[in-house]
C-alpha positions in Angstrom: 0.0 0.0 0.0 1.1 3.7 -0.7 2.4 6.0 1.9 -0.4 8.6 3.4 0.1 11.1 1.4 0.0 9.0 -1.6 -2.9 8.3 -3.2 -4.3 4.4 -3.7 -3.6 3.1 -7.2 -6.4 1.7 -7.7 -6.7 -1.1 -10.8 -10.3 -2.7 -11.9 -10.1 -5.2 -14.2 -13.3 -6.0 -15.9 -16.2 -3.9 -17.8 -19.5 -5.7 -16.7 -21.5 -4.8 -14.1 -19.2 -5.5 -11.0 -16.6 -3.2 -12.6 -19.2 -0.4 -13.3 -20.3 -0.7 -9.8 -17.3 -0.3 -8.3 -15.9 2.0 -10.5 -18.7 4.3 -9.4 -18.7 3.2 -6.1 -15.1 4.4 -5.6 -15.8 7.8 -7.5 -18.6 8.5 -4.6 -16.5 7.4 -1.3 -12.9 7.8 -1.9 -13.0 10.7 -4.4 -9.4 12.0 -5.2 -7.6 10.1 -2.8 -7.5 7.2 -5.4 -5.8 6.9 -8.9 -8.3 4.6 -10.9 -7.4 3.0 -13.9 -10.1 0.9 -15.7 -9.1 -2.1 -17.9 -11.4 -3.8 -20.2 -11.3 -5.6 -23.3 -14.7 -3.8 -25.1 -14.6 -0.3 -25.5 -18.8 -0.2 -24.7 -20.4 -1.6 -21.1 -23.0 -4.1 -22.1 -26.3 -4.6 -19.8 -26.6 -8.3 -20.9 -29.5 -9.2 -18.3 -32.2 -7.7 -21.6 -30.6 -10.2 -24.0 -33.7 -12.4 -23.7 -36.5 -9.6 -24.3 -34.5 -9.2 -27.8 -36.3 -11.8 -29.8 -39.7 -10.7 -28.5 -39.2 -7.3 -29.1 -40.0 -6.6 -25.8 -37.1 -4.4 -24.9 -32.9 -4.4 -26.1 -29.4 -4.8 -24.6 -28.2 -1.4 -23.9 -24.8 -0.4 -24.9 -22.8 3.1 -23.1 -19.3 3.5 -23.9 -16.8 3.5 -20.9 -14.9 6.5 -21.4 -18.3 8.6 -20.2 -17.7 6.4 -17.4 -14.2 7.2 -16.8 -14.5 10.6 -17.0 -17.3 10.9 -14.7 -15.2 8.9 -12.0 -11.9 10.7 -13.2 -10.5 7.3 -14.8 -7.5 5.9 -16.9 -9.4 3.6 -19.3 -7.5 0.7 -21.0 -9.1 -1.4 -24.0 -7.7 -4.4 -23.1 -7.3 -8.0 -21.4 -5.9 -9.1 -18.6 -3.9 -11.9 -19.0 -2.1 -12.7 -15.8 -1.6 -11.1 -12.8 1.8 -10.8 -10.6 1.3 -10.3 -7.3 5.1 -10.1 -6.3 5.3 -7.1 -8.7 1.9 -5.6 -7.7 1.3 -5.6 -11.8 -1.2 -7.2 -14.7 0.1 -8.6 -17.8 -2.5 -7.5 -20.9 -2.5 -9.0 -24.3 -0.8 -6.6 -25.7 2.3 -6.8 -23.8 2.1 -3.8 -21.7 2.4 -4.2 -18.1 0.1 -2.0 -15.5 1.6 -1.8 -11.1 -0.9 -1.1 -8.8 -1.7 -1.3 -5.3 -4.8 -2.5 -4.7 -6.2 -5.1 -7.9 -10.2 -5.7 -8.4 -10.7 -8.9 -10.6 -13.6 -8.4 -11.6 -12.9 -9.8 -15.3 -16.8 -12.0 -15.5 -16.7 -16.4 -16.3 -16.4 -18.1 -19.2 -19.5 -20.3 -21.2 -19.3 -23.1 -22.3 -21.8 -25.1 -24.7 -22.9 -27.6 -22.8 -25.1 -29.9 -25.6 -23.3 -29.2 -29.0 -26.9 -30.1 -30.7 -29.2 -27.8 -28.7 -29.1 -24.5 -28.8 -27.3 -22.2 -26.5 -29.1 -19.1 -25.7 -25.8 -16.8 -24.5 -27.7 -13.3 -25.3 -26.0 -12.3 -28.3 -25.7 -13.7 -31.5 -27.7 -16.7 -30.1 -30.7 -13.9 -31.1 -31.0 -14.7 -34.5 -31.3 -18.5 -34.1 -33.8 -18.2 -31.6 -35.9 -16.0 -33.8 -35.9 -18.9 -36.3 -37.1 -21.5 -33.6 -40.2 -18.8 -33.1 -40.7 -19.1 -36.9 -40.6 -22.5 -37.1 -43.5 -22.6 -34.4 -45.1 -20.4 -36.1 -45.1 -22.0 -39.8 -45.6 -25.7 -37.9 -42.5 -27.0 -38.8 -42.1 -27.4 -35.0 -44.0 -29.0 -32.1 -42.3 -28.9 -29.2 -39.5 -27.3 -27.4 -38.1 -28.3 -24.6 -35.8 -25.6 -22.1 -33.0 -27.4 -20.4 -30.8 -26.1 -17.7 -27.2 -28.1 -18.0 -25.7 -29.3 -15.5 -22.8 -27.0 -13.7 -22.8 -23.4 -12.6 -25.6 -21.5 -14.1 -28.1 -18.8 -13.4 -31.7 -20.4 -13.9 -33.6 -17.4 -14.6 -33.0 -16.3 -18.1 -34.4 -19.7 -19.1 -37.4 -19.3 -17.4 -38.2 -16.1 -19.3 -37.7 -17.8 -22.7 -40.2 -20.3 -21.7 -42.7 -17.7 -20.6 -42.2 -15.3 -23.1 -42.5 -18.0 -25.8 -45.5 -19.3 -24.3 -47.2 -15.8 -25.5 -45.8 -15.7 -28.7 -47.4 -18.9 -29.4 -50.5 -18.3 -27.9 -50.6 -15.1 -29.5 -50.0 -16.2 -33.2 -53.1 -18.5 -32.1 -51.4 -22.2 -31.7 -52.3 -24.7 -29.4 -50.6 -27.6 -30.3 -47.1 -26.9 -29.5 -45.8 -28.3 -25.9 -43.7 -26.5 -24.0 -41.6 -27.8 -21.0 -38.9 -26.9 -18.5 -36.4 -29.4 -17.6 -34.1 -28.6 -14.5 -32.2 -29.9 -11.4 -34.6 -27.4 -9.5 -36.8 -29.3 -7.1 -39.1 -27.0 -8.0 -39.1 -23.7 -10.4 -36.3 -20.8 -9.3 -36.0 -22.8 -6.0 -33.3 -20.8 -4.9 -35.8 -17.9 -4.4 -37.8 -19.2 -1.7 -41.1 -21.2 -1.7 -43.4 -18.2 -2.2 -41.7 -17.0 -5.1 -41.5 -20.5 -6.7 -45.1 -21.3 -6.3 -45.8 -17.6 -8.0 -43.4 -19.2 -10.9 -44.7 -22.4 -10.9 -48.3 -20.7 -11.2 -47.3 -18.7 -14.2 -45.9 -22.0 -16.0 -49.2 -23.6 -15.5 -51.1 -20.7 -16.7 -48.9 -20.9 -19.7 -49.3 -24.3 -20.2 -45.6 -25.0 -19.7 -44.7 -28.6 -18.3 -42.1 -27.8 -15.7 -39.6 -31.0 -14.7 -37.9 -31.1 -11.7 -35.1 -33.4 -10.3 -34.1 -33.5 -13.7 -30.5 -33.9 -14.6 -29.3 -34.0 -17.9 -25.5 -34.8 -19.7 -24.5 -34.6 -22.9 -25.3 -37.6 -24.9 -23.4 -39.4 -28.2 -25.6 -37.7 -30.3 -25.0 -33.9 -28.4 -28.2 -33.2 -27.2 -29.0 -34.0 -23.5 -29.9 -36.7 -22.4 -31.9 -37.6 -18.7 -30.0 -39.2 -15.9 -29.5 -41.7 -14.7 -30.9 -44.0 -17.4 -29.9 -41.5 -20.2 -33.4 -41.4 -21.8 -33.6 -38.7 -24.6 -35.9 -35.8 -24.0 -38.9 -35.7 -26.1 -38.9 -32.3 -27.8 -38.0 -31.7 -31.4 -36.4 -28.3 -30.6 -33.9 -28.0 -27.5 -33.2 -24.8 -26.2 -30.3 -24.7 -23.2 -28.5 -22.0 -21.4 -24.7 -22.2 -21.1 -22.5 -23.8 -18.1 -20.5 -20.8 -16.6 -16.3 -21.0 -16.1 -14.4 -19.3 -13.9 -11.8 -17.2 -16.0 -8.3 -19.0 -15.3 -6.1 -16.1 -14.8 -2.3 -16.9 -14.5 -1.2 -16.2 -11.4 -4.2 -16.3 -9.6 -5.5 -18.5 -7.5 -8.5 -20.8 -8.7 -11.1 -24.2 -8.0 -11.1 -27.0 -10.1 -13.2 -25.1 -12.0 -11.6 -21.8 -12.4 -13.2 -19.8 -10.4 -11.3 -17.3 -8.1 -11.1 -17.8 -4.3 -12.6 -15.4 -2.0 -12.9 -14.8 1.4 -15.9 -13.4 3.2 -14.9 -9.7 2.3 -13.9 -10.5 -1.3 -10.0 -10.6 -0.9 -8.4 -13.0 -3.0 -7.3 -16.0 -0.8 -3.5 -16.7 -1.0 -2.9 -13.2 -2.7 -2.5 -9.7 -1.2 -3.9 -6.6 -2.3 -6.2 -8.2 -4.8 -10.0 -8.6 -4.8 -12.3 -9.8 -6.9 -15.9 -9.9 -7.6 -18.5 -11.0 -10.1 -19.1 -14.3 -11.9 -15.2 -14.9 -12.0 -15.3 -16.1 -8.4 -16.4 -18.6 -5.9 -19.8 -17.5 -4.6 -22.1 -19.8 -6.0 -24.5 -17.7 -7.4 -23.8 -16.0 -10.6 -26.4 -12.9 -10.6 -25.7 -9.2 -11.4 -27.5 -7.3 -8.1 -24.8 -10.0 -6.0 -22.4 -8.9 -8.2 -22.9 -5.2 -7.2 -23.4 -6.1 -3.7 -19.9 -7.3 -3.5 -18.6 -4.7 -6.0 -19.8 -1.9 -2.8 -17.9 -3.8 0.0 -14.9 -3.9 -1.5 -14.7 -0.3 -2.8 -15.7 1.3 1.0 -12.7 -1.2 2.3 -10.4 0.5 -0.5 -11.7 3.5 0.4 -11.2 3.3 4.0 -7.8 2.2 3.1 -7.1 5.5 1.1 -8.1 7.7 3.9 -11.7 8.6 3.4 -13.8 8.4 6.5 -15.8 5.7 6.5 -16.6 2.1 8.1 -16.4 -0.6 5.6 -19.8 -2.6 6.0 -19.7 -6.3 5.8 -21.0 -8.5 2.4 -24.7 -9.2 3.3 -26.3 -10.7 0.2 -30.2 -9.9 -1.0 -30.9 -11.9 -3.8 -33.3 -9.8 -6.2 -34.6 -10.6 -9.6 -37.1 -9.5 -12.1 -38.4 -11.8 -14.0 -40.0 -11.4 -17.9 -42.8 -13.0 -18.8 -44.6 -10.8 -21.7 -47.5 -9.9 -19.4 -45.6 -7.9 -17.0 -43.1 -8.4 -14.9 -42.9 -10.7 -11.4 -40.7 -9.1 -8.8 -38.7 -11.5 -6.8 -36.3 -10.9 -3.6 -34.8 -13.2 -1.5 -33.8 -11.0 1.7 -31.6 -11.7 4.5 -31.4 -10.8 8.2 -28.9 -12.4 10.7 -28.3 -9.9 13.2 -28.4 -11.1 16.7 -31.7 -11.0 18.4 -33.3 -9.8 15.3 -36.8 -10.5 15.1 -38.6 -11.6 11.8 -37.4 -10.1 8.4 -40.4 -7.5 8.2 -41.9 -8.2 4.2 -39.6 -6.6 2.1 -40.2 -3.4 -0.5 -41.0 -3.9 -4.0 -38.3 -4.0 -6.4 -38.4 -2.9 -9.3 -35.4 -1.8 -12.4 -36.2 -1.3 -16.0 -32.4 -2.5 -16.5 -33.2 -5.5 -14.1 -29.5 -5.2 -12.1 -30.1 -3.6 -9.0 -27.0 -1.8 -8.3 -27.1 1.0 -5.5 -24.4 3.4 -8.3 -25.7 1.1 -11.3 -28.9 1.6 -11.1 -29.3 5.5 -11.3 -26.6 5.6 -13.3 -28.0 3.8 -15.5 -31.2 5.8 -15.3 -29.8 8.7 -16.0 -28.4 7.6 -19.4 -31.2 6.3 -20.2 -33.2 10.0 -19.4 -35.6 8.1 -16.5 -33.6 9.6 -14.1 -37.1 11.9 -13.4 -39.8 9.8 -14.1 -42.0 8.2 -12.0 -42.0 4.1 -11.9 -45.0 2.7 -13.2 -47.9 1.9 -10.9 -47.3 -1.7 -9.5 -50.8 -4.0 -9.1 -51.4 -7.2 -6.9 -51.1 -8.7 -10.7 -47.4 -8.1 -11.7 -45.5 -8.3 -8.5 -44.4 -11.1 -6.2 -43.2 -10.1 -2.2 -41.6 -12.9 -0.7 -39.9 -13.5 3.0 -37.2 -16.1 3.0 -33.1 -15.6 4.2 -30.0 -17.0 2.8 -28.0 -18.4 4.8 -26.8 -16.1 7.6 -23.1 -16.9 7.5 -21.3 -16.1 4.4 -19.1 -19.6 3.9 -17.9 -19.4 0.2 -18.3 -22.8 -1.7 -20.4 -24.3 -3.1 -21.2 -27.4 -0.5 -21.0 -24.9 2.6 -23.5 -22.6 1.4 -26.0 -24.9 -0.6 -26.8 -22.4 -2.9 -25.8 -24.7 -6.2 -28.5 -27.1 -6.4 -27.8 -27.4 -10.5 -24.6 -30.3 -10.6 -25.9 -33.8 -10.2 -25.3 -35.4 -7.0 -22.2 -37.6 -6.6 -22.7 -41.0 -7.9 
């Protein structure tokens, strides 16, 4: 770390919504007393989270180029990669050979998908648009029947797939056809488990309204043909379309730490484990759950400990996770948050308020950021009806263990044996 009257060089590596967050974050509570420099390898900040409204025409991802960003935080920004870090330096390697020294590094560089059937299609949100527009065609013009949704086995984030399934539920329904079968297949006990009972029954009410088979207990591997097939017997999955969302990677950065899966060690405050100086947050690293409002969460703890440690005066809070999510469905949206309250003595988590984000990250410097881009900044959120929201009451767990077996929070690999 610098001396006092230094001022904290400051690294983020990444351009996705932890790296946003933080960046922003950083520009509020340490001000000048940090040198930022932002490295990313796309010049434009991407909110991903739309990518499944695109082929409905419902809404669009939004792109905003990083150097407004930079400027507004008073930020070195860096179109690059990461490649490897050094922490006995204090530097990153990039791909193009240049070397950058810092004193305190924020990984916060996102995971990697994979494919996981090579025969079904992967929705990833980007150029997996245009062949999901085709599958709508196809139902449409009855050269399909059937579609089945598959979450893979391995890290994911269920939610996206549940929103294709709903949202191509009305386009059906809409074009007038009633023959095509629709269906779910997850790990899941039951639909978006990991949001608590209330808000699962509110999901698995709208499936049945949309006449959407949901599976549960399901798990699937890739079979010889590469489309999934159901364990353990490795029966094939009736559907003549597949539609599956990617397995998520950790990143694999030399020199830092990982699992056996690439993902980046954390402690409970986001430092690196094994490495000093370095944080990370995001998809990249060991929390289980890969979701953008966690993401952010994390992204704030970490920038009020750098900012404490660059002078400004303020008590870095501890990580306390509220799992939030707004789910599309093509007949308004369904509100979900998973709250959490472990403070000694505390008495029952009072019902929690209504979320609600047209960008559907809920970042506390993301969000109005975002906003204001957008020129929403002023206007009122639409009114919200008993109809189009869901409240629900359920904790995570109250310590925050990292890993996957400790926390329980990965109920998508199959179970040993």
């Amino acid at each position: 770390m610098p001396k006092p009257s230094q001022r904290l060089n400051v690294v983020i590596a990444g351009g996705g919504v932890a790296a946003v967050e933080l960046a922003l974050a950083l520009g509020d509570l340490a001000g000048g007393r940090v040198r930022l420099t932002m490295i990313a390898p796309q010049p434009d900040f991407h909110l991903r989270p739309l990518s499944t409204a695109q082929p409905f025409s419902v809404d669009h991802v939004r792109h905003h180029p990083l150097r407004d960003l930079a400027e507004r935080v008073d930020a070195e920004l860096i179109t690059d990669s990461v490649t490897a870090v050094d922490p006995i330096r204090h530097a990153v390697r990039l791909a193009s050979g240049a070397a950058v020294s810092y004193d305190a590094l924020v990984l916060a560089v996102g995971a990697r998908h994979r494919t996981a059937f090579s025969r079904a299609m992967t929705f990833t949100g980007d150029a997996s648009t245009l062949p999901f527009n085709g599958l709508l065609a196809d139902l449409e013009e009855g050269w399909s029947h059937s579609v089945a949704f598959v979450l893979p086995p391995g890290t994911t984030w269920p939610l996206p797939l549940y929103e294709l399934a709903l949202m191509t539920a009305r386009s059906v329904h809409g074009m007038g056809i009633d023959d095509a079968r629709l269906e779910v297949i997850s790990p899941e006990p039951t639909p978006l488990a990991l949001f608590g009972a209330q808000a699962s029954q509110a999901v698995s009410d709208l499936l049945d309204k949309a006449q959407i088979k949901f599976r549960g207990d399901s798990y699937t591997r890739p079979g010889a043909n590469g489309l999934p097939e159901l364990l353990p017997a490795g029966e094939p999955i009736d559907a003549e379309r597949i539609v599956a969302l990617p397995t998520i990677e950790g990143p694999q950065l030399a020199g830092v730490p990982a699992d056996e899966r690439g993902f980046i060690p954390i402690d409970q405050d986001g430092h690196v484990r094994g490495v000093s100086d370095v944080y990370a947050a995001g998809d990249g690293t060991t929390y289980p759950v890969k979701q953008g409002g966690l993401a952010c969460q994390l992204a704030d703890a970490i920038a009020e400990q750098l900012a404490a440690a660059a002078g400004a005066d303020i008590e870095p809070q501890p990580f306390r996770p509220v799992l939030r999510g707004r789910l599309l469905t093509g007949h308004g949206a369904q509100y979900l948050e998973h709250p959490r309250n472990d403070e000694p003595g505390a008495g029952p988590t009072p019902m929690p308020r209504l979320w609600s984000a047209a960008h559907k990250v809920d970042g506390r410097y993301l969000s109005p950021w975002l906003a204001e881009l957008d020129g929403t900044v002023s206007e009122p959120e639409p009114a919200i009806t008993e109809s189009d929201h869901v409240d629900i009451e359920v904790q995570l767990p109250s310590a925050y263990e990292l890993g996957r077996d400790a926390m329980r929070l990965d109920p998508y690999s199959p179970p040993p044996g």
